[in-house]
N, C-alpha and C positions, 0 to 999 in steps of 0.2 A: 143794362149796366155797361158802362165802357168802362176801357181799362185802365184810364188814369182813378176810377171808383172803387175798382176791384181790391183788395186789404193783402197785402202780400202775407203767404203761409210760411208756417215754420219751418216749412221740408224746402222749401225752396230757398231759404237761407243757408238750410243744412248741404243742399245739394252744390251750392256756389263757396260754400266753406271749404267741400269733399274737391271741390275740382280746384281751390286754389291749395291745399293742400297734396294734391297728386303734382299741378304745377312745381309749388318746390321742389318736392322730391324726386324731379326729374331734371330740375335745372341743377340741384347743387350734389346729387348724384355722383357724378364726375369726380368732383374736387373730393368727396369726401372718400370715397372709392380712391385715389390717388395718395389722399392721407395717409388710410389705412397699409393701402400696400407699402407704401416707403415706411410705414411704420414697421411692419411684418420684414420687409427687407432687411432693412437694420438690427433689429434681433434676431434675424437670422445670419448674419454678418455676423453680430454679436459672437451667436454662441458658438460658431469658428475660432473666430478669431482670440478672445477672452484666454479660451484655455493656452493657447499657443501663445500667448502674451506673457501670461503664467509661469508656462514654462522658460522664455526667455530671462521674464524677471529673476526668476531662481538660478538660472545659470550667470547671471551678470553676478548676482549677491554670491553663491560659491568663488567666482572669479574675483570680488574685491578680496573675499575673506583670505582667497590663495597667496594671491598679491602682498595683502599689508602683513600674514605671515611670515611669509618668505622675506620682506623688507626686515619686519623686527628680528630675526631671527640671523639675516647677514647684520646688524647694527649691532647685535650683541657679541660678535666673535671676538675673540686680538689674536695676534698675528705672535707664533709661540719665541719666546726668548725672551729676555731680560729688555725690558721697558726705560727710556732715560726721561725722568720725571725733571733733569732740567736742574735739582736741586744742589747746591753746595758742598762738597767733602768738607771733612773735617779740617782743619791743617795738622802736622804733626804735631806734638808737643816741646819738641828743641824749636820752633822756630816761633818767634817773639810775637803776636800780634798786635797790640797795643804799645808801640813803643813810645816810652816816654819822652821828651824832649828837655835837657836839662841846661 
């Protein structure tokens, strides 16, 4: 029998299957290992970082609320004494205001 006769076996599919899949997973190994850890990195970044974010944000939000308190609170004073609203006196009563022209 020679070998271009010979019927190729299923294990020897199997075995060409096994070695291209060890293949990959030795070529893209690498990259995915890389993934992973920049992924790991960043949630580890993360859960530093987050909480101390946190607490910045709460000290900004205390700091506006001091802020625009303090703002309404000088907008509301007045300045103590009698206020000149600008408006008219009266005139006396002896002195004619419509006078007529005859």
């Amino acid at each position: 029998m020679t070998q271009d006769q010979r019927s190729t076996s299923p294990w020897a599919l199997f075995g060409a299957g096994a070695v291209a899949v060890a293949a990959c997973a030795v070529c893209c190994i690498g990259p995915l290992l890389a993934l992973l850890g920049g992924i790991g990195a960043a949630s580890a970044i993360g859960a530093v970082w987050i909480p101390a974010l946190a607490v910045v944000a709460v000290a900004a939000l205390l700091g506006v609320v001091w802020v625009l308190r303090r703002r309404r609170g000088a907008a509301c004073t007045t300045e103590p004494g009698p206020v000149d609203l600008g408006m008219p006196t009266q005139a006396p009563a002896d002195v004619d205001t419509h006078p007529v022209r005859h």
